[in-house]
VMD Tcl script that draws the C-alpha trace (Angstrom):
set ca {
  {84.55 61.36 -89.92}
  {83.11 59.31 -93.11}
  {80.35 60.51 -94.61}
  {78.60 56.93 -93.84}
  {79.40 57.25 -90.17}
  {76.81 60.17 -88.97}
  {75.13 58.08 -86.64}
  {75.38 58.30 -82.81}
  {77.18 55.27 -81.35}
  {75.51 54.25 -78.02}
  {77.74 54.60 -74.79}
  {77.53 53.68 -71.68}
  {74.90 52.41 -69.89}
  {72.15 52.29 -72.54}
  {70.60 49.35 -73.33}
  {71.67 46.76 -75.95}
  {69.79 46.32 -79.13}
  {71.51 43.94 -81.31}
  {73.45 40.98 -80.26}
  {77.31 40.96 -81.11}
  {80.79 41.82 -80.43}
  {80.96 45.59 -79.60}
  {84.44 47.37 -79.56}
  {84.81 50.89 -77.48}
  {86.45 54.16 -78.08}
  {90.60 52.62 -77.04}
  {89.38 49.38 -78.67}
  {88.72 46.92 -76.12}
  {86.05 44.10 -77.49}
  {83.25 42.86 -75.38}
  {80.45 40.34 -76.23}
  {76.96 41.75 -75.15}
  {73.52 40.69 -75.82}
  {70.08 42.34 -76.63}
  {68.45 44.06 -73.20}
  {71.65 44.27 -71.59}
  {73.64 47.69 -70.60}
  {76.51 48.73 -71.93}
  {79.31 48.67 -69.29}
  {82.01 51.15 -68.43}
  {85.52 50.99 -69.58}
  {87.76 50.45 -66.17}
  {90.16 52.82 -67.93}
  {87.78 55.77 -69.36}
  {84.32 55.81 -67.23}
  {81.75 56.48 -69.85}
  {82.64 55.45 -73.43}
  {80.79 54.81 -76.73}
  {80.66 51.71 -78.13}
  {80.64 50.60 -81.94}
  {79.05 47.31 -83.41}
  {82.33 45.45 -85.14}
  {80.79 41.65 -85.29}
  {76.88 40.46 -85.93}
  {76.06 37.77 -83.30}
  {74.74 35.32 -86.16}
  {74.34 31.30 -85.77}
  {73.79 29.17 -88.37}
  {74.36 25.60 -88.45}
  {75.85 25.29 -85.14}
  {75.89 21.59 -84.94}
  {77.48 21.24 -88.05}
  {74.38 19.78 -89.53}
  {72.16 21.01 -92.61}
  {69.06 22.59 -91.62}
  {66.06 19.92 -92.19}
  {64.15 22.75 -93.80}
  {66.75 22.15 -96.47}
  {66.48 18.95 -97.01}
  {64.90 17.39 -99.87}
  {61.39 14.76 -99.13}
  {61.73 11.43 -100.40}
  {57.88 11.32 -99.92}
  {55.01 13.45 -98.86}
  {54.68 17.24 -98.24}
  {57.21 18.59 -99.74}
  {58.73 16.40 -102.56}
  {60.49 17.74 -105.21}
  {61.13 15.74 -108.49}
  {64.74 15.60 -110.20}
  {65.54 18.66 -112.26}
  {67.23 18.27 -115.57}
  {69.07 21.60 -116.61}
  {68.32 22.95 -120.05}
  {71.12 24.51 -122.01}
  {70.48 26.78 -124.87}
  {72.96 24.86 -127.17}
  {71.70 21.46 -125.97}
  {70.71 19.07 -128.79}
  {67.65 17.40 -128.15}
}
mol new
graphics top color blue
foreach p $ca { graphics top sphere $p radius 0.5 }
foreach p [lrange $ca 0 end-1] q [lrange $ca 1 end] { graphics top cylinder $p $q radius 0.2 }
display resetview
């Protein structure tokens, strides 16, 4: 066991914390979701299950957040930025 892995994994039946792929003890992956319970494995009854992959979803539609997005006018506006270089000649 690695000294960063002291931790308890949960096992079956507890309830699900963090949304994201979670892989179990023969490494079979399931997807579960926060407030859920952990299932059984058909194979071993009760197993433990590790967190492998973070649920996380950004930019879904393929679009830039509008929070990201520059005003033309109004709250918000930013003017142009010109970059200053230390060996720039003014």
């Amino acid at each position: 066991m690695s000294g960063k892995d002291k931790g308890m994994h949960p096992i079956t039946h507890e309830k699900v914390e963090v949304d994201g792929v979670y892989t179990n003890e023969w490494g079979r992956e399931e997807y579960f979701k926060r407030g859920e319970t952990f299932s059984a494995d058909p194979i071993l009854g009760t197993t433990e299950w590790r967190l492998t992959e973070y649920d996380f979803e950004n930019h879904h539609d393929g679009r830039t957040d509008e929070r990201l997005i520059v005003k033309e006018k109004g709250h918000g506006k930013q003017d142009k930025v010109h970059p200053r270089y230390s060996n720039a000649e003014d």
